[in-house]
Backbone as JSON, one array per atom type, in Angstrom:
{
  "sequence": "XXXXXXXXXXXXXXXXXXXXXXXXXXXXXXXXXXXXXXXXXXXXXXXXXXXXXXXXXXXXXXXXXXXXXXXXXXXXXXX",
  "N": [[49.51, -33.66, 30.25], [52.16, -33.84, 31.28], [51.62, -33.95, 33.96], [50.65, -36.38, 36.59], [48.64, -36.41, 37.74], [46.6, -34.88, 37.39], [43.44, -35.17, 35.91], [41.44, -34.37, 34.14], [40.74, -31.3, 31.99], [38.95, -28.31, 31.84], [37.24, -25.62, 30.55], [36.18, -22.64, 29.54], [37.23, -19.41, 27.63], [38.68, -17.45, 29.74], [37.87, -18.88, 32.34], [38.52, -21.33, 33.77], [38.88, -24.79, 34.76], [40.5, -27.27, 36.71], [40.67, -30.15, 37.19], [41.5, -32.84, 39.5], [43.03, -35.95, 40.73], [42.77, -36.12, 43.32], [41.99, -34.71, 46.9], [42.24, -31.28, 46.46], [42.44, -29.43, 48.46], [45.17, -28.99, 49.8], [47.11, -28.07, 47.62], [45.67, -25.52, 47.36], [46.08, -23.84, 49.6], [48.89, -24.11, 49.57], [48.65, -22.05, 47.82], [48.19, -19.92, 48.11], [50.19, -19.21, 50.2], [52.68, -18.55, 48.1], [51.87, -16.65, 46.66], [49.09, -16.86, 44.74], [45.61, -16.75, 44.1], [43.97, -19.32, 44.37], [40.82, -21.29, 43.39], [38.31, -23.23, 44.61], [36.18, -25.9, 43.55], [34.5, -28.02, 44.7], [35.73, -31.07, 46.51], [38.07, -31.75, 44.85], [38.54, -30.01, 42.4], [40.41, -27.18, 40.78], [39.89, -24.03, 40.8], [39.88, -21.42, 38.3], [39.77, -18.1, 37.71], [41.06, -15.88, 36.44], [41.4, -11.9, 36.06], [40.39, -10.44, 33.62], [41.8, -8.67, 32.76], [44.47, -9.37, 33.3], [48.03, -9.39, 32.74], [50.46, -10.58, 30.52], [52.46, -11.43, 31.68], [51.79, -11.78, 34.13], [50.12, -13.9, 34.05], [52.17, -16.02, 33.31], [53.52, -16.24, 35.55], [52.15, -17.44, 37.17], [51.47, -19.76, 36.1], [53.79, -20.96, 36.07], [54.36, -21.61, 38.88], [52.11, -23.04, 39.54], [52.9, -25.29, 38.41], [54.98, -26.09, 40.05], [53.55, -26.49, 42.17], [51.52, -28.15, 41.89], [53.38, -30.29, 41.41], [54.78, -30.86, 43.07], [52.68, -31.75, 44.92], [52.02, -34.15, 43.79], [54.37, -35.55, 44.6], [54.0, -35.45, 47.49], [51.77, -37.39, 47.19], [52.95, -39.69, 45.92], [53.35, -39.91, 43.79]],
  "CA": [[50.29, -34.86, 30.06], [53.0, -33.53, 32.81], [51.0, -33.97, 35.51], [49.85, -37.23, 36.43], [47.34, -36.47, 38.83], [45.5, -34.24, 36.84], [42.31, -35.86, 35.52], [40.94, -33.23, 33.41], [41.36, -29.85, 32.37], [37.67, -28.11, 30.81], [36.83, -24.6, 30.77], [35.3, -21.17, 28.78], [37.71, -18.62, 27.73], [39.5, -17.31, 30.9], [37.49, -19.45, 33.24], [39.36, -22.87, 33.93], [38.35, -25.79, 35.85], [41.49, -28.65, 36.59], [40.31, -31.55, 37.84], [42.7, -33.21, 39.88], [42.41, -37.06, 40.76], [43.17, -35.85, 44.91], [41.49, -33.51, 46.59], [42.95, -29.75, 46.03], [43.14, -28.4, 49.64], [47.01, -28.73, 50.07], [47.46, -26.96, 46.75], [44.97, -23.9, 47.54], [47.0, -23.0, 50.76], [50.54, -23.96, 49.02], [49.02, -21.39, 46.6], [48.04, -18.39, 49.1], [51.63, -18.89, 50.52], [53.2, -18.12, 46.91], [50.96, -15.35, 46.36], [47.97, -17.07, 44.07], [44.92, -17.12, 44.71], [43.15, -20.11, 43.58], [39.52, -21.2, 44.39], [38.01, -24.57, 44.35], [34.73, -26.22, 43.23], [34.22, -29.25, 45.05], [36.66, -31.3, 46.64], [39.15, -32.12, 43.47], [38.59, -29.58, 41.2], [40.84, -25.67, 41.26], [39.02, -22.77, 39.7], [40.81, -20.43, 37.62], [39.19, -17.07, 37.3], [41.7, -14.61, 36.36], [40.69, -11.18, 36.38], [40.43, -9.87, 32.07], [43.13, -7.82, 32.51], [46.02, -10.03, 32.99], [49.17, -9.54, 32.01], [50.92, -12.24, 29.74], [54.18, -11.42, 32.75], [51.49, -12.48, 35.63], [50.16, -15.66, 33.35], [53.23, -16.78, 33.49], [54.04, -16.48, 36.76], [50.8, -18.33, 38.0], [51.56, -21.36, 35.28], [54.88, -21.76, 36.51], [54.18, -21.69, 40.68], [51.1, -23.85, 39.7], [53.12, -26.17, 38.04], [55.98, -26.1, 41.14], [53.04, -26.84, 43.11], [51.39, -29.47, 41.43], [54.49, -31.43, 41.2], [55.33, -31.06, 45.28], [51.07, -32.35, 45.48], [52.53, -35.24, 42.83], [55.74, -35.98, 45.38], [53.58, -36.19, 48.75], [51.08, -38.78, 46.9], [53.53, -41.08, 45.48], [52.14, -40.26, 41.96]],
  "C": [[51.45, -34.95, 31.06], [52.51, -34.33, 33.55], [50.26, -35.36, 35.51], [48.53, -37.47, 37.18], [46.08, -35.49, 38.35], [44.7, -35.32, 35.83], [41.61, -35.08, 33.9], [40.85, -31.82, 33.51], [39.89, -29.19, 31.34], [37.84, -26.25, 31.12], [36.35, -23.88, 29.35], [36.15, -20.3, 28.74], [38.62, -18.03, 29.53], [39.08, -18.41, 32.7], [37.75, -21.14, 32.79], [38.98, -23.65, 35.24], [39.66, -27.15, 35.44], [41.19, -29.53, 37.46], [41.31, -32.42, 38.13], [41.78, -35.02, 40.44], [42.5, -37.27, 42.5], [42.21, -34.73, 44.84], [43.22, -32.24, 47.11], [43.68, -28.91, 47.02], [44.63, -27.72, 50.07], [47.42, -27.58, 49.01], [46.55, -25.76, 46.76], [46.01, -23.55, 48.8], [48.39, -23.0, 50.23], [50.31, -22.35, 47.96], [49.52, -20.11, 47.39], [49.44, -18.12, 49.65], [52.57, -18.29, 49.32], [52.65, -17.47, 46.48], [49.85, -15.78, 44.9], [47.01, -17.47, 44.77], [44.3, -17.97, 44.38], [41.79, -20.59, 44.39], [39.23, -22.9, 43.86], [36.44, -24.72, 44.3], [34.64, -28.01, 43.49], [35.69, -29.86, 45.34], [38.1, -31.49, 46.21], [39.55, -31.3, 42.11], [39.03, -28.1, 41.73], [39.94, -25.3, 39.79], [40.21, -22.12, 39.63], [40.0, -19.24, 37.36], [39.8, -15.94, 37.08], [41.26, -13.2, 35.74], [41.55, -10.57, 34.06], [41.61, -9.09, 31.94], [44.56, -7.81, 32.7], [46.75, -9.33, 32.3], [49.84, -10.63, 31.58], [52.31, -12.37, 30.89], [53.3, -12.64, 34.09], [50.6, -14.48, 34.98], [51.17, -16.33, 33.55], [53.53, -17.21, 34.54], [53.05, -17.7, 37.85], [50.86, -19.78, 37.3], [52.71, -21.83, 35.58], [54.85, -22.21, 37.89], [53.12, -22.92, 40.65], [51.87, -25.4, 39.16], [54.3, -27.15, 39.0], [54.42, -26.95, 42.04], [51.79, -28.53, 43.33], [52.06, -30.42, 41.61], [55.05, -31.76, 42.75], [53.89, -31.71, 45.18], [51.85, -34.16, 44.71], [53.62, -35.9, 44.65], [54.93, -36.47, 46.73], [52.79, -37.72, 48.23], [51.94, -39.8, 46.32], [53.61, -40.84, 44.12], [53.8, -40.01, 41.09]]
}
C-alpha cells in the first residue's frame, strides 16, 4: 500500500515475487551497490530468494534498503 508502483506482491514461503508496474533494472543495480542481491524474473518482476538461514537482523536490513530503494525508483518516475 506504500509503494505505488508496486503491482503485486505473490509468493511461497521464503520465495517472493514483487511485481512492479516499471521495469526493475535500476533497482537490481541500486541493490548490488547497497549490498543486496536481488534477482529478477522478467522485465518487472524482483525475485526474493533468501537463503533459509536468515537472520531476523539481515531481514530487516534488506526490507528497509528495499524500501529506500523503491521509493528513489518511485521519485525518478514521477509516481
Amino acid at each position: 500500500e506504500k509503494h505505488k508502483i508496486i503491482r503485486e506482491i505473490r509468493g511461497k514461503g521464503l520465495m517472493i515475487g514483487v511485481e512492479l508496474k516499471f521495469e526493475v533494472k535500476d533497482i537490481l543495480m541500486d541493490g548490488i551497490k547497497n549490498g543486496i542481491l536481488l534477482l529478477y524474473s522478467g522485465r518487472n518482476i524482483i525475485r526474493l530468494l533468501p537463503p533459509l538461514v536468515i537472520s531476523e537482523d539481515d531481514i530487516t536490513k534488506v526490507l528497509e534498503t528495499l524500501d529506500v530503494l523503491i521509493t528513489a525508483e518511485e521519485k525518478r518516475k514521477n509516481v
